[in-house]
C-alpha positions as CSV (number, residue, x, y, z in Angstrom):
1,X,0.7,-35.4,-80.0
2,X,-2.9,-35.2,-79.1
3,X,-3.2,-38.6,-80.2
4,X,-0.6,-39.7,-77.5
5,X,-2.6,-37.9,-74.8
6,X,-5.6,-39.8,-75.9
7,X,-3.4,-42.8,-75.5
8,X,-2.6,-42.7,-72.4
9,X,-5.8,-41.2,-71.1
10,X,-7.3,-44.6,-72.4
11,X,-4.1,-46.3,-70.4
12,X,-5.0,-44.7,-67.2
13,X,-9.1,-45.5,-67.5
14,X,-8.6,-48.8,-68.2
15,X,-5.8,-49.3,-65.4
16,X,-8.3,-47.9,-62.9
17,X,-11.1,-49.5,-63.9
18,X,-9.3,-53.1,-64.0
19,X,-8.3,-52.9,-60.6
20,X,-12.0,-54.0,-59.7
21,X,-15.2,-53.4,-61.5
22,X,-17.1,-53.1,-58.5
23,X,-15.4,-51.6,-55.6
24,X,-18.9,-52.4,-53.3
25,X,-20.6,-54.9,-52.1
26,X,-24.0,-55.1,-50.8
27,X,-25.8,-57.3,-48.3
28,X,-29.9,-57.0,-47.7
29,X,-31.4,-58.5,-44.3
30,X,-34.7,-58.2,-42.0
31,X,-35.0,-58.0,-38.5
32,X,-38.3,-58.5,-36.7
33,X,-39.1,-55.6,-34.2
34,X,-40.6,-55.9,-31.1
35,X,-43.3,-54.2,-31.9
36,X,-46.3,-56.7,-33.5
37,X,-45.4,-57.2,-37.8
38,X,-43.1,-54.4,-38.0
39,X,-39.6,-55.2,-39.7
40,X,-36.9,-53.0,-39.8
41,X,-35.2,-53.9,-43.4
42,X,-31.3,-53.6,-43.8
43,X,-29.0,-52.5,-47.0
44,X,-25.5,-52.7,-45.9
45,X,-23.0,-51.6,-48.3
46,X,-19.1,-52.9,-47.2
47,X,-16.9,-50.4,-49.7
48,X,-13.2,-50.8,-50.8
49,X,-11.0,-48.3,-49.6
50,X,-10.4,-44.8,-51.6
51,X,-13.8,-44.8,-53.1
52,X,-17.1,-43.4,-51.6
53,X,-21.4,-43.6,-52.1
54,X,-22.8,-40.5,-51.3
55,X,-25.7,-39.9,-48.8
56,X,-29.6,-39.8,-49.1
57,X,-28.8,-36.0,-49.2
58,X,-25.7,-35.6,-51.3
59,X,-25.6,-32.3,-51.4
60,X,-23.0,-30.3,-53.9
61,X,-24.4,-28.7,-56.9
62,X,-27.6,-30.8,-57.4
63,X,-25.9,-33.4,-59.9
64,X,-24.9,-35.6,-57.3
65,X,-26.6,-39.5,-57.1
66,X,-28.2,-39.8,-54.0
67,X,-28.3,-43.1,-52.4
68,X,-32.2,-44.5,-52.6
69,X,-34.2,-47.4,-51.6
70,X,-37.1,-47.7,-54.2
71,X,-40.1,-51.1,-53.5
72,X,-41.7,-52.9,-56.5
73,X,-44.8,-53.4,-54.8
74,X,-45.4,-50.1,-52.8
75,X,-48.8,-51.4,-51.8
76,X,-47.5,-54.4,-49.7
77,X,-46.7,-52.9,-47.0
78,X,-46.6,-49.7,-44.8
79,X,-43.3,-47.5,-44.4
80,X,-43.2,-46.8,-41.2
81,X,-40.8,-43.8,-41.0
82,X,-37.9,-42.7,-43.1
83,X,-34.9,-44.6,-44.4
84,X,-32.0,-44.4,-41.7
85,X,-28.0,-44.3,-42.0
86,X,-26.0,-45.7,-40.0
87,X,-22.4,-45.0,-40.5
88,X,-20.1,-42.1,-40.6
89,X,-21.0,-39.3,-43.1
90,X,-18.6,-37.1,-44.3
91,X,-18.9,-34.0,-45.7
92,X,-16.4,-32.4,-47.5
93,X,-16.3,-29.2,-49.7
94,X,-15.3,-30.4,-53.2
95,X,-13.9,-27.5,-55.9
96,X,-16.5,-26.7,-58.6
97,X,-19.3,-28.9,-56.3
98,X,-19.6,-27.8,-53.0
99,X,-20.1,-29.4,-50.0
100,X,-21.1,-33.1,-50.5
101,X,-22.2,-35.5,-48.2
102,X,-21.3,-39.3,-48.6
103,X,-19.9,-42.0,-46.8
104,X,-16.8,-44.5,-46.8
105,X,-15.7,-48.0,-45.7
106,X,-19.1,-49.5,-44.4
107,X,-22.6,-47.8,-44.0
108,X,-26.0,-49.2,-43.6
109,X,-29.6,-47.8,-44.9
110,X,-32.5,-48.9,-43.3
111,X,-36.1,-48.3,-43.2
112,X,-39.1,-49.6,-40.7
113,X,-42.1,-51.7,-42.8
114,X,-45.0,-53.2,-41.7
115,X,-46.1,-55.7,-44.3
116,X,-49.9,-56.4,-45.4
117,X,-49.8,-60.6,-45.7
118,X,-46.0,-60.2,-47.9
119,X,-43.2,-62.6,-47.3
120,X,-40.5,-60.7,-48.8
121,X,-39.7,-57.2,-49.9
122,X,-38.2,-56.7,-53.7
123,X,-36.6,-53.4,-55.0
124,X,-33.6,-51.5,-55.7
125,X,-30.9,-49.7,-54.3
126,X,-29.7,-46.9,-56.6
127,X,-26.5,-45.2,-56.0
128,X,-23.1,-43.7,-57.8
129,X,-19.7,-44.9,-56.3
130,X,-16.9,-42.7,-56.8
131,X,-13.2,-42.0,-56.1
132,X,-11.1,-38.9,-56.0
133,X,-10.4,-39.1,-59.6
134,X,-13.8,-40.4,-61.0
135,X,-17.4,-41.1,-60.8
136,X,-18.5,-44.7,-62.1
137,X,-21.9,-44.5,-63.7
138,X,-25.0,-44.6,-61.6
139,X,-26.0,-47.8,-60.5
140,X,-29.3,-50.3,-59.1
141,X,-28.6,-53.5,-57.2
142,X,-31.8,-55.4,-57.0
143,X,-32.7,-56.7,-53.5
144,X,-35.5,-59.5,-52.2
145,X,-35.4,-59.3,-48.4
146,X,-37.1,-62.4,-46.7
147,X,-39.6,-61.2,-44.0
């Protein structure tokens, strides 16, 4: 019997997991501000319906993946305030978490940079996407944003 259970646990985990490996797509873009060499760049992720990234500030019981833009080269330019969110955050009070803070459908991170003599911005944008049933393992999606 337990071996049955097993069985169709398996089942079930594949099932949901074949429906689409990656239920989120991310575009990365640059606008030029008005002000003189400051750039505003843009991580937009478009997310399939039922599933969810959480926020900068996830909340819950501390275990939660926040979403986070990290820079390879740091020293290239000057952050000029802190990342941004636009989109509608949710926050919901989850059994055994607490109240978490994540977002749905579309949502865009962005964060102001004024470069020293770079071209392009290269990183990562770590996150976890998850459902009401699960929690696919933490991810990074590189990025090189033309300036």
């Amino acid at each position: 019997m337990r071996y049955f259970f097993f069985l169709i646990a398996m089942i079930v985990t594949t099932q949901l997991l074949a429906q689409n490996p990656n239920p989120v797509k991310w575009s990365f873009y640059s606008m030029k501000d008005k002000e003189a060499e400051v750039y505003t760049l843009y991580a937009k992720a478009t997310i399939e319906e039922g599933w969810h990234v959480f926020s900068p500030t996830p909340g819950g019981d501390g275990l939660l993946i926040p979403t986070q833009l990290t820079f390879d080269h740091p020293e290239k330019f000057r952050e000029m305030n802190a990342m941004q969110v636009e989109g509608k955050e949710i926050s919901k009070n989850m059994e055994g978490v607490g109240l978490v803070n994540y977002y749905e459908h579309e949502v865009v991170f962005k964060i102001n940079v004024e470069p020293y003599q770079a071209h392009s911005v290269t990183g990562n944008i770590s996150y976890q996407l998850c459902n009401d049933m699960m929690c696919l393992p933490p991810t990074e999606v590189p990025f090189n944003i033309k300036l």
